[in-house]
C-alpha positions in Angstrom: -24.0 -28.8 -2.8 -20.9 -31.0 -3.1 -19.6 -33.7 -4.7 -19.5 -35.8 -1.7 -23.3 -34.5 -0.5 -24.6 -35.2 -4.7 -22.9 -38.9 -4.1 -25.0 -39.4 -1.1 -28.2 -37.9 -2.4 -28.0 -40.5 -5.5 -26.8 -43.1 -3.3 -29.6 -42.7 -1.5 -32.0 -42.6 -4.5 -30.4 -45.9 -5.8 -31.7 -47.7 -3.0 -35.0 -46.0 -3.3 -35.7 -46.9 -6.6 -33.7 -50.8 -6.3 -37.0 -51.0 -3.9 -39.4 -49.9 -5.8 -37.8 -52.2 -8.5 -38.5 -55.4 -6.0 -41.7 -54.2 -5.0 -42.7 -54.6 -8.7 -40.7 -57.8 -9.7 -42.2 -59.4 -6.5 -45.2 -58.2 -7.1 -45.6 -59.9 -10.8 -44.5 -63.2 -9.8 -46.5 -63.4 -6.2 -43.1 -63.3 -3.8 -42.6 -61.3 -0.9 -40.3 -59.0 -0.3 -38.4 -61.0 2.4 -38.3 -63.8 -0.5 -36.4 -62.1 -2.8 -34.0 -61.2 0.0 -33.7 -64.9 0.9 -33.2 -65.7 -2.3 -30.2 -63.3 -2.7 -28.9 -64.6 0.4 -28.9 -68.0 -0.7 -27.1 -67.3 -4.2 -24.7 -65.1 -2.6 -23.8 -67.6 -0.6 -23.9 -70.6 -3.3 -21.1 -68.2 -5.0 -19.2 -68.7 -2.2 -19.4 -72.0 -1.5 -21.2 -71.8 1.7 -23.7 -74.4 3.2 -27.3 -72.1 3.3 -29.3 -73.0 7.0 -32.7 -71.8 8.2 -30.9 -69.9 10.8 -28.3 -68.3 8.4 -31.4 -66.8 6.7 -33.2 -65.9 10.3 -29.6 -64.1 11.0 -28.8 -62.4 7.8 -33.0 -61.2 7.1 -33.3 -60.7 11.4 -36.5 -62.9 11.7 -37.8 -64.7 14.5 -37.7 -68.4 14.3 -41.5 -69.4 13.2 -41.3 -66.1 10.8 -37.9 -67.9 9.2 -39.9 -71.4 9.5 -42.9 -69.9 7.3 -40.3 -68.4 5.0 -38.8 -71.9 4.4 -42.0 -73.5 3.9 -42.9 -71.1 1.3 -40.2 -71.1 -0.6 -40.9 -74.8 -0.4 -43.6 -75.1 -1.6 -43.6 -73.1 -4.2 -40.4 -74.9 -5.4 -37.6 -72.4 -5.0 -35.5 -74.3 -1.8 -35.1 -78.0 -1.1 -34.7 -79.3 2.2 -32.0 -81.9 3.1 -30.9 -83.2 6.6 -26.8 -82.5 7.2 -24.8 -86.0 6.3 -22.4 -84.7 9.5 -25.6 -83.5 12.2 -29.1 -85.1 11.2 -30.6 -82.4 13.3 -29.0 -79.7 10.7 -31.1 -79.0 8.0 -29.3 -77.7 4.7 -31.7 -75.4 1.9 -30.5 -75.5 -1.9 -32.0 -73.3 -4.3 -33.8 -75.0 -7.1 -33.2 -74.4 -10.6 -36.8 -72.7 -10.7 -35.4 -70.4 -8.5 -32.3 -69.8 -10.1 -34.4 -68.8 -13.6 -37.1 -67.1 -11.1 -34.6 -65.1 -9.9 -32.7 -64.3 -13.7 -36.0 -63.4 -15.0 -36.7 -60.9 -12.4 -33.6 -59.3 -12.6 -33.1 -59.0 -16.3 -34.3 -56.0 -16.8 -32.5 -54.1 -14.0 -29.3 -56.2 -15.5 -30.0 -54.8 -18.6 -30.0 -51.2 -17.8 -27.4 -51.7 -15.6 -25.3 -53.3 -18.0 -26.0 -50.4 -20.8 -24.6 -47.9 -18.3 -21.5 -50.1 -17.5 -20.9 -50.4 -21.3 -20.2 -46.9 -21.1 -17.0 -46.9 -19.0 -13.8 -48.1 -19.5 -12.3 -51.2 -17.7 -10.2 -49.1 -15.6 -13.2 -47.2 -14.6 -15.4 -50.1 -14.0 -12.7 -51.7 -11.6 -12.4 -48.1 -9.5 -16.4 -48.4 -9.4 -16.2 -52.0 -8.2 -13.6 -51.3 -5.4 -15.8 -48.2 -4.1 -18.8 -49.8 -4.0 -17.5 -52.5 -2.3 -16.1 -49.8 0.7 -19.7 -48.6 0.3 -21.0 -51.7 1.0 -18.5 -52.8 3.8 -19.2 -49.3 5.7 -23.3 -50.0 5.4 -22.6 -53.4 6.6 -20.7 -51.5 9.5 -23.4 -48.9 10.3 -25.8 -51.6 10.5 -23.8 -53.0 13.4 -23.8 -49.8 14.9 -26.9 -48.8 14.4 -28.0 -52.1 15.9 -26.1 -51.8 19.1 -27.4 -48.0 20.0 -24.1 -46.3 18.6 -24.8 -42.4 19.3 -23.3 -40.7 16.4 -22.8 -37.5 18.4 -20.0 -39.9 20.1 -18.2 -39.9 16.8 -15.9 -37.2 15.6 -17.2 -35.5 12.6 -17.0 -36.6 8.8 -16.1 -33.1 7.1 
């Protein structure tokens, strides 16, 4: 096997076992799934700077609108979002994330950050900074796939990897 096909196989078993992770998390504090992800969307996008919407979240988690209008209300009411009406279009409304869900969300994760962190410790910064940029190409290629994947891209049109 190579390098290349190893790298995939693990990458693939990192996402694998990151789900199982949220499955569990979720599962001991009573969140769904979909949630968590909104969750992560929202402090994603509090880190940079942008304004959070019920229809960012339908967009980014590809919900319908009453789906997206449940997830709101449960997050809600169980004190994770706030709702506020946009100062510029009263018809806009805006979602902030609560400090309960900020510790929510830093309890959940500790223990993966842990781990994570105690494998980290174990490379230099040099190291650490070639990681960071690869996994962010990894990242902007899945984010690319997606798009194919969503509009009906035939791989077979492509010209081959290897």
């Amino acid at each position: 096997m190579s390098t290349r096909d190893e790298l995939m196989a693990l990458m693939r078993q990192f996402t694998v076992e990151t789900e199982r992770y949220v499955e569990v998390a979720s599962e001991r504090d009573s969140l769904y799934r979909t949630d968590l992800h909104a969750l992560s969307i929202m402090m994603g996008a509090a880190r940079a700077g942008l304004t959070v919407t019920p229809g960012m979240l339908r967009e980014e988690l590809n919900l319908s609108s009453p789906a997206t209008t449940a997830l709101v209300d449960r997050l809600d009411s169980a004190g994770h979002v706030t709702r506020r009406r946009s100062e510029v279009d009263r018809r806009q409304v805006h979602l902030q994330l609560t400090e309960k869900a900020r510790s929510t969300g830093a309890m959940l994760f500790a223990p993966l950050a842990r781990h994570i962190n105690g494998v980290f410790d174990q490379y230099t910064e040099e190291q650490l900074m070639l990681l960071r940029d690869m996994m962010q190409r990894i990242t902007d290629a899945t984010v690319a796939a997606k798009g194919d994947a969503r509009d009906g891209d035939d791989p077979a049109d492509e010209p081959s990897a290897g």
